[in-house]
N, C-alpha and C positions, 0 to 999 in steps of 0.2 A: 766213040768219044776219046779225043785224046788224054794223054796223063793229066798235061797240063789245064787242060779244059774242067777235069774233073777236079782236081785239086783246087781250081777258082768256083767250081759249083760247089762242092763241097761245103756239109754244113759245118761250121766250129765247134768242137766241142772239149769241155776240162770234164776232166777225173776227180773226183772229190770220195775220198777214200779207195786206200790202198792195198786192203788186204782180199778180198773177192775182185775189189776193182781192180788189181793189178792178175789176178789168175784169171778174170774173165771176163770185167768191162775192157780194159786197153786191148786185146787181140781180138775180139769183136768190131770195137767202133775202129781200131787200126786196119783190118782187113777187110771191112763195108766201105766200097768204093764211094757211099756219098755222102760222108764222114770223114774228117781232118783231125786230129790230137792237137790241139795246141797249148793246153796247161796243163797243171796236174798238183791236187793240192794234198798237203799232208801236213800233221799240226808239228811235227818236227821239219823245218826247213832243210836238213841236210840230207834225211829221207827223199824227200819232195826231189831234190836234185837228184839224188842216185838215180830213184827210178825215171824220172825224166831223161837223165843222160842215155839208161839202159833203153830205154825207148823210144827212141830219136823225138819226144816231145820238148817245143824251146822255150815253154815256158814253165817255172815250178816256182810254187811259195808254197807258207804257211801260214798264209793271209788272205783268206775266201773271199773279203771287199777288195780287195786287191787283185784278184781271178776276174771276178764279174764288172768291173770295170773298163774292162779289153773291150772293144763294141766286137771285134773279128770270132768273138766265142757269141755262138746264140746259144746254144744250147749245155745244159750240164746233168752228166751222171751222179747220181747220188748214189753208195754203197756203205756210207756207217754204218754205225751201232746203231740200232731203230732210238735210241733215245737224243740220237743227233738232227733225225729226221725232220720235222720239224721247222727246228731255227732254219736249218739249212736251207730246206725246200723254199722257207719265206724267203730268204735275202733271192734265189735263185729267181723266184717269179718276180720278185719287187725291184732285182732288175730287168724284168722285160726279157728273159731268157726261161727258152723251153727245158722244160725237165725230165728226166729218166730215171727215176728212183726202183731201187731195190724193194721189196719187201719186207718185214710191214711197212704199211705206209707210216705211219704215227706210233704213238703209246694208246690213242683212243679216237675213235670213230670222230667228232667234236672237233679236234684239233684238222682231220684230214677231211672236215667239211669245211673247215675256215681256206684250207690252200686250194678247195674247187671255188669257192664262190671268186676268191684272189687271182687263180685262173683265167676263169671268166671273164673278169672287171680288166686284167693287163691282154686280155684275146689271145693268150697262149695255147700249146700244148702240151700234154705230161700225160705219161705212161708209164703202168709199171711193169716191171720184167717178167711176167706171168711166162715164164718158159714153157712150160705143160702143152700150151697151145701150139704152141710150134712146133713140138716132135712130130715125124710124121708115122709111126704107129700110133698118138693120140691122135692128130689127125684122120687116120684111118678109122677110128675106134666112133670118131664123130661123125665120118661120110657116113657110117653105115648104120650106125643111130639115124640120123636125117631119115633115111633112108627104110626106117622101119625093121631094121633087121630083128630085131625083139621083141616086138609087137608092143603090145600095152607091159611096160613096165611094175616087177611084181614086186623085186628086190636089189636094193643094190648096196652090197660091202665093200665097205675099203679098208685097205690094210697097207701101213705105213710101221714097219717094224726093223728099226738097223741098230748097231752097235755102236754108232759114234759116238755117245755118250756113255755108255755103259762101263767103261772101266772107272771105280772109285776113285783113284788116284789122279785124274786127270784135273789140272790145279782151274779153281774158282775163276771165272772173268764174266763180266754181263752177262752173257751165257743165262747163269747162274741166277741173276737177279730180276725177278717182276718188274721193278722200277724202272729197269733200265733196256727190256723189253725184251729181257731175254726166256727161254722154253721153248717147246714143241711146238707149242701150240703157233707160234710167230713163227717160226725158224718153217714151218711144215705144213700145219693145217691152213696156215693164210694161202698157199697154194690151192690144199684142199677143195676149201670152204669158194677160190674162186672157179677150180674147174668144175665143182659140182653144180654150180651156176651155171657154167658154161655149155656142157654135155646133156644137165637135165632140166634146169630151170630154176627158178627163186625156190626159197626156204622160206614156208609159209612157219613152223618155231621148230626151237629145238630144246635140247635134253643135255648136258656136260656135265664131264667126271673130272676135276682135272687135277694128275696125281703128283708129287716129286717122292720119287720112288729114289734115290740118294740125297739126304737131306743134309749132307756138310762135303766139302770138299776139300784140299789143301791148297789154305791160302798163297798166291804165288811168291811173298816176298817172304813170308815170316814159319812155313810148310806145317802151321798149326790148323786146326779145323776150322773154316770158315761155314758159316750155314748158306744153304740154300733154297730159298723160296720160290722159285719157278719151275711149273709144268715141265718133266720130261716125258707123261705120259698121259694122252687123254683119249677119253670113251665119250663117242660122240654120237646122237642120233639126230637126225634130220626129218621130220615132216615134211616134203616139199610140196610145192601150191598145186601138182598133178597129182595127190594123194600118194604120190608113193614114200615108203622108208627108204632111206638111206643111213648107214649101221659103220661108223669106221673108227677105226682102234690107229691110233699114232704115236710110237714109240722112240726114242733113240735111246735107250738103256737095255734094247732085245741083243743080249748077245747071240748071234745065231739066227739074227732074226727075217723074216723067210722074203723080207723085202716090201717090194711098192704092187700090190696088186690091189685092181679094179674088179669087179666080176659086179656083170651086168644079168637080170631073169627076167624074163618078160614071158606071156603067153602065147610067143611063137620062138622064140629061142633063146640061145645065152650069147655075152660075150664075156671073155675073159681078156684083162689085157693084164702084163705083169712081168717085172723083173726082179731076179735074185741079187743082181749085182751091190754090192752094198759099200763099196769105191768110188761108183761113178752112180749119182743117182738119173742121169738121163741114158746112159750107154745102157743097151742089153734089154730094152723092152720087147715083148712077141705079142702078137696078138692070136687071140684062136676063139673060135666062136664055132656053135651048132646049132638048128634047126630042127624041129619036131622031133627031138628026144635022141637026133643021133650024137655021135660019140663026137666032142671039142678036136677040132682039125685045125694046124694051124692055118689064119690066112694071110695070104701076099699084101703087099703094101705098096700101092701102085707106084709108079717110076716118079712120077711128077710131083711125089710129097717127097720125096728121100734129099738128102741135103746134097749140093754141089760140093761142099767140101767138109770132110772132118777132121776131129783136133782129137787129140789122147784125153784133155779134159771134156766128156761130154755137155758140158757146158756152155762151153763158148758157142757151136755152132745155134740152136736156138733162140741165144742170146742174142747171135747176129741175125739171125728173122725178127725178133722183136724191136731192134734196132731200124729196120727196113721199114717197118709196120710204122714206128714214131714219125720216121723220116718224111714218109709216106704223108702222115700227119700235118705235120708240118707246112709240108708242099702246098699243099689243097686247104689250107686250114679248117681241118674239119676232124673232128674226134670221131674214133670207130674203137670199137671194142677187142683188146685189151687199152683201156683207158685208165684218167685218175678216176671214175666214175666205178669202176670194177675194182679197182684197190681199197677204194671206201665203203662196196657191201662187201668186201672181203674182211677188213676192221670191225664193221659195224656186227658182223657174225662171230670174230673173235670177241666184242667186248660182252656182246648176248652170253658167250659161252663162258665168259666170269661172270656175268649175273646169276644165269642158270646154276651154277656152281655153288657159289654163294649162298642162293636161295633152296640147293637140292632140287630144282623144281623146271618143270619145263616153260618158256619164255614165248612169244610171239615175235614175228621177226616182220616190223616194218615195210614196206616197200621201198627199193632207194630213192625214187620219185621224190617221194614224201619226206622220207630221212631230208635231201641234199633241200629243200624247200623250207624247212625249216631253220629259222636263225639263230 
């Protein structure tokens, strides 16, 4: 296919937030050949321009009605602050443009069933960035699941423990604030809570801890203590619909903390999948797994999952499979799973684990069928 051929097949797409969107929606959707940049929004105009300029993108404001008005953009990334999510995401479907939203989908499960039925009614499509999916050691970790390698699952721990939050001193922003959907729990287990979906199946109820283990921080304008009310640390259990437990502890306050590990037991083997890397939360995953009681070996990761090309941020390259997968989408108009449909039991198990919380108590966990069915 020629340059030019590809560049008129190409879908359009704007950037709408610039702080992850600019480290790893624009070198994604800019290096996926069937994908075009042509706006880029940011709520200061002269922003908007820099990075636009910096990115050979030719259009920039600080005017989203004014973005979605282009007919040549169908499609738009979403990367705010989850409490932008929302308005954002409506105006994107309400103009008849597909979407690509970051994680969390919403502040509550409720709002991110209003933008699947709004989906639905404009015949769009919307995905969200569930990277997990696309690494190919988690892919591998999945063939081999498929695959029985475990047998009847006995136990399964996750462990999410990094430092990025952990120093006091580091000043107040959403982050910080419930309201404005900031914590762990968003930032971390909305991953979680969808690749355990993914890998093992629905979550028949669960059990939530959910802690702020730094409760003030230094406010950024005025460096006096601001409080904080959002989750940096939750203890999670999981009943899932095959009887088994799943047990995960997710922290960003671990100094030292020993990283992103899965570990899989089952009645015929283990797997373990797991990285220490606490810079790049996708770079430096291993997989290693054993069978009747011998000793964890690492194993290979066949050719045909490893990525064509990688970036220093391990981010982007994922990102640009999730990207392909929308695309994909799009083409065929037809929804597959990582969809808006998986970002809403992904909500819907974060807002169970504020009830659970709440309540001290363990929760029943819906079907999404029946959630997304309901008005």
């Amino acid at each position: 296919m020629s340059a030019e051929h590809a560049s008129q097949s190409a879908i359009g797409v704007a950037i709408v937030g610039t702080g992850f969107g600019q480290k790893v929606h624009i070198p994604a959707f800019r290096d996926f050949p069937g994908t075009q940049l042509l706006a880029v929004y940011n709520r200061d105009a002269d922003k908007a321009s820099a990075i636009a300029s910096a990115n050979n993108i030719p259009f920039a404001s600080n005017n989203l009605a004014e973005i979605l008005e282009k007919p040549n953009i169908q499609g738009v990334s979403i990367s705010t602050p989850p409490f932008q999510h929302y308005e954002m995401a409506e105006m994107v479907l309400n103009s008849g443009k597909h979407l690509f939203l970051e994680k969390p989908t919403t502040l509550n499960a409720g709002d991110a069933r209003k933008l699947y039925h709004l989906m639905q009614k404009q015949n769009l499509q919307a995905t969200l960035n569930f990277e997990f999916r696309f690494v190919p050691a988690w892919m591998q970790l999945k063939t081999l699941l498929t695959q029985n390698y475990v047998g009847q699952t006995r136990l399964i721990k996750i462990d999410w423990l990094v430092p990025g939050r952990a120093d006091p001193n580091r000043p107040w922003s959403w982050h910080a604030s419930k309201e404005l959907g900031g914590g762990s729990l968003g930032a971390l287990a909305s991953h979680t809570f969808d690749y355990v979906a993914w890998l093992f199946g629905p979550v028949k109820r669960l059990c939530a801890r959910l802690i702020t283990t730094i409760p003030a921080r230094p406010d950024p304008d005025s460096g006096k203590a601001k409080p904080v009310d959002a989750d940096d640390t939750c203890v999670l259990m999981l009943e899932l619909q095959n009887g088994c437990t799943c047990q995960i502890n997710i922290s960003a306050t671990t100094y030292s903390g020993r990283g992103h590990w899965v570990e899989i037991y089952g009645d015929r083997g283990t797997l373990v999948l797991g990285s220490q890397n606490p810079k790049d939360y996708i770079h430096g995953f291993q997989l290693q797994g054993s069978q009747s009681g011998a000793e964890l070996q690492d194993l290979p990761i066949s050719d045909w999952l490893q990525f064509k090309q990688t970036y220093p941020d391990g981010r982007i390259a994922p990102t640009m499979r999730v990207v392909e997968h929308w695309v994909e989408m799009i083409q065929k108009g037809q929804a597959t799973a990582p969809s808006l449909k998986e970002g809403i039991y992904s909500q819907l198990l974060m807002d169970l684990a504020h009830q659970s919380h709440q309540q001290a108590a363990w929760v029943d966990v819906p079907g999404i069928d029946s959630f997304l069915a309901e008005s």
